[in-house]
C-alpha positions as CSV (number, residue, x, y, z in Angstrom):
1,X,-38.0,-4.0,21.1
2,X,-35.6,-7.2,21.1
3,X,-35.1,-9.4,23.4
4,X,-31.9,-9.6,25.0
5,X,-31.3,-13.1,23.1
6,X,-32.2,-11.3,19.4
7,X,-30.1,-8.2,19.9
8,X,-27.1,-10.3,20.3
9,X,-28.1,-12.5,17.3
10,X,-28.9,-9.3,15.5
11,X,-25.2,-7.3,16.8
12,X,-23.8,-10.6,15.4
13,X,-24.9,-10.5,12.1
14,X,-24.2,-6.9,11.6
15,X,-20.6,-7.2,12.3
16,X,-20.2,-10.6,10.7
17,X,-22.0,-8.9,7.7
18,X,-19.1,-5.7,8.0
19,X,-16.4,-8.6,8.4
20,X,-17.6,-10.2,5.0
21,X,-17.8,-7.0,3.5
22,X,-14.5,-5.8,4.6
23,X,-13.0,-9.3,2.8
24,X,-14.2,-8.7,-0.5
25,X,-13.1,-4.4,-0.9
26,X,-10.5,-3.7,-3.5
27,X,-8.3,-1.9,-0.6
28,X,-9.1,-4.2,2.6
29,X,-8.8,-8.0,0.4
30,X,-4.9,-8.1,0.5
31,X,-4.7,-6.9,4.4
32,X,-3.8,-9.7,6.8
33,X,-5.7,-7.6,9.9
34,X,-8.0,-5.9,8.2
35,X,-8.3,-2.7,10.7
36,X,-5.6,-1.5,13.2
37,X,-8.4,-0.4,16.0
38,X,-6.9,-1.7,19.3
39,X,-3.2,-2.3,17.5
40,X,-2.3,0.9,17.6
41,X,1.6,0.6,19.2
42,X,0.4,3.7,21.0
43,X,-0.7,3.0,24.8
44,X,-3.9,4.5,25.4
45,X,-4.9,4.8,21.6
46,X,-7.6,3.3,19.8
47,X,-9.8,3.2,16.6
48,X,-13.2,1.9,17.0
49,X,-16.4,1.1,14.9
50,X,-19.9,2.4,16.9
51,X,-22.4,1.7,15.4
52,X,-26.3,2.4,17.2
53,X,-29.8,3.2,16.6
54,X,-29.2,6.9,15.6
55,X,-25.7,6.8,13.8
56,X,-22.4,5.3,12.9
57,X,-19.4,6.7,13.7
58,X,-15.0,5.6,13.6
59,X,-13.6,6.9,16.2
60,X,-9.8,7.6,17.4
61,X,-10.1,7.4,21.3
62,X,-7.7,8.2,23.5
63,X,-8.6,6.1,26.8
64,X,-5.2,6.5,29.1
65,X,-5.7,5.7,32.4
66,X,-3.4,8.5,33.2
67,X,-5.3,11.8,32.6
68,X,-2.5,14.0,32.8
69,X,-1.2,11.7,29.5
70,X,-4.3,11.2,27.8
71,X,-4.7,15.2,27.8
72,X,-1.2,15.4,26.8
73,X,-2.2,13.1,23.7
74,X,-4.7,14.9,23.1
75,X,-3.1,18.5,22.7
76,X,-0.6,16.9,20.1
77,X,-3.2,15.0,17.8
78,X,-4.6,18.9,18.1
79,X,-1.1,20.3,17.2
80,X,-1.6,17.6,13.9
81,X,-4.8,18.9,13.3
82,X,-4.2,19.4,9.8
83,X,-2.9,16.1,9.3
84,X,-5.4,14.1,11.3
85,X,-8.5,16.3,9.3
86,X,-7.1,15.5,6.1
87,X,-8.9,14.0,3.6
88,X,-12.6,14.7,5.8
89,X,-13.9,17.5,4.0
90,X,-15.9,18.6,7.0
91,X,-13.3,17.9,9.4
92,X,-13.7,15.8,12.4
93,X,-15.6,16.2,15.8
94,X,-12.7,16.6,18.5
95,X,-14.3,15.5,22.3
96,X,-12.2,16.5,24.7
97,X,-14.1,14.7,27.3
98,X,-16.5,11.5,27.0
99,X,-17.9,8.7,29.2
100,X,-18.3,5.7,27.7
101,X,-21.6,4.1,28.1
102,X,-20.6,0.7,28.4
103,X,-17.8,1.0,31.0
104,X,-18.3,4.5,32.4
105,X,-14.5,5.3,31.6
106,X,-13.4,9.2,30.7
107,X,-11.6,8.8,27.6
108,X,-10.7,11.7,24.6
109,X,-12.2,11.0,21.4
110,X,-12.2,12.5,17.3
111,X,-14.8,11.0,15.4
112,X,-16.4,11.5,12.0
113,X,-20.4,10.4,12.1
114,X,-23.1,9.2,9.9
115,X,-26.4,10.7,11.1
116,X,-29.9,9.4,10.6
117,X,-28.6,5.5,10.2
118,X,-29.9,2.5,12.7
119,X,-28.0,-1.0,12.9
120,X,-31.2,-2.2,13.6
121,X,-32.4,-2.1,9.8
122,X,-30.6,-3.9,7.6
123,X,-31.4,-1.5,4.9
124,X,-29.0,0.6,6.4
125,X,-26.1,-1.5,6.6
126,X,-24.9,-1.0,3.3
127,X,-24.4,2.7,4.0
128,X,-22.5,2.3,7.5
129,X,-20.8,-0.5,6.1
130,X,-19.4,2.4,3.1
131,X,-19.1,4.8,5.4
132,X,-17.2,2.5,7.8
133,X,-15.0,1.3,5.7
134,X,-13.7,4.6,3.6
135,X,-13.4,6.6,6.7
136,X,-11.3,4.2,8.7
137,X,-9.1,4.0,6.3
138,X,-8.2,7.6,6.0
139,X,-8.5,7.8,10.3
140,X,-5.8,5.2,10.2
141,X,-4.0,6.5,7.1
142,X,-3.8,9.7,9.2
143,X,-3.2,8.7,12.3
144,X,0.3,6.6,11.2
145,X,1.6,9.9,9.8
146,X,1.9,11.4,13.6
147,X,1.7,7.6,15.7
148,X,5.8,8.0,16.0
149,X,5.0,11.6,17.6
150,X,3.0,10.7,20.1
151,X,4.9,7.5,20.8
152,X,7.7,9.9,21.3
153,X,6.3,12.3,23.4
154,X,3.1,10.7,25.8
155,X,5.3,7.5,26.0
């Protein structure tokens, strides 16, 4: 077990390690931002990074306060199934409902995961670093094609 003092040091380096890492890829280097997540121009929609101690996952979460909207949202990114699946050769998990840990908040969430991976070794990093990085790209790559559709209709 850490201490609370070296799981912050050690939740530090990892994601100044995946900030580094994202500077130096061929498709990330010329990007001013380097990852939409939180910049979406869609209220209520985000991408996110999780990383824990059992797997990694990016995530397209749907976190409007409004549950009658955030379901709304979430019946047209199902509608754009095809588009928001494409490219993931297994297809994505679609969670209608989740509670986030950290703030208790219901959001909506598709996701793609890495199983049997732990930010805690740093042997590991490499491989949610790759699998990080290629799959947000195609999540955000996706998620553009139908942003103007959602704007359009949730608001």
């Amino acid at each position: 077990m850490y201490s609370i003092e070296e799981a912050k040091k050690l939740r530090l380096e990892f994601w100044g390690q995946f900030g580094k890492r994202c500077e130096i890829h061929p498709s990330l280097r010329e990007r001013k931002k380097k990852w939409m997540l939180h910049r979406t121009k869609t209220r209520g929609v985000a991408l996110r990074f999780e990383a824990s101690r059992s797997d990694a996952k990016v995530i397209l979460e749907l976190s409007h306060k409004n549950e009658d909207k955030r379901l709304k949202a979430y019946e047209i990114l199902e509608n754009y199934k095809v588009v928001i699946e494409d490219g993931f050769p297994d297809g994505l998990i679609w969670e209608f409902f989740h509670q986030r840990e950290d703030s208790g908040q219901e959001v909506a969430r598709i996701y793609t995961v890495l199983n049997n991976v732990n930010y805690h070794r740093r042997t590991d990093w490499p491989d949610i670093y790759n699998f990080f990085i290629e799959n947000m790209l195609r999540l955000e790559e996706n998620f553009l094609m139908v942003r103007d559709v959602l704007k359009e209709e949730v608001g």
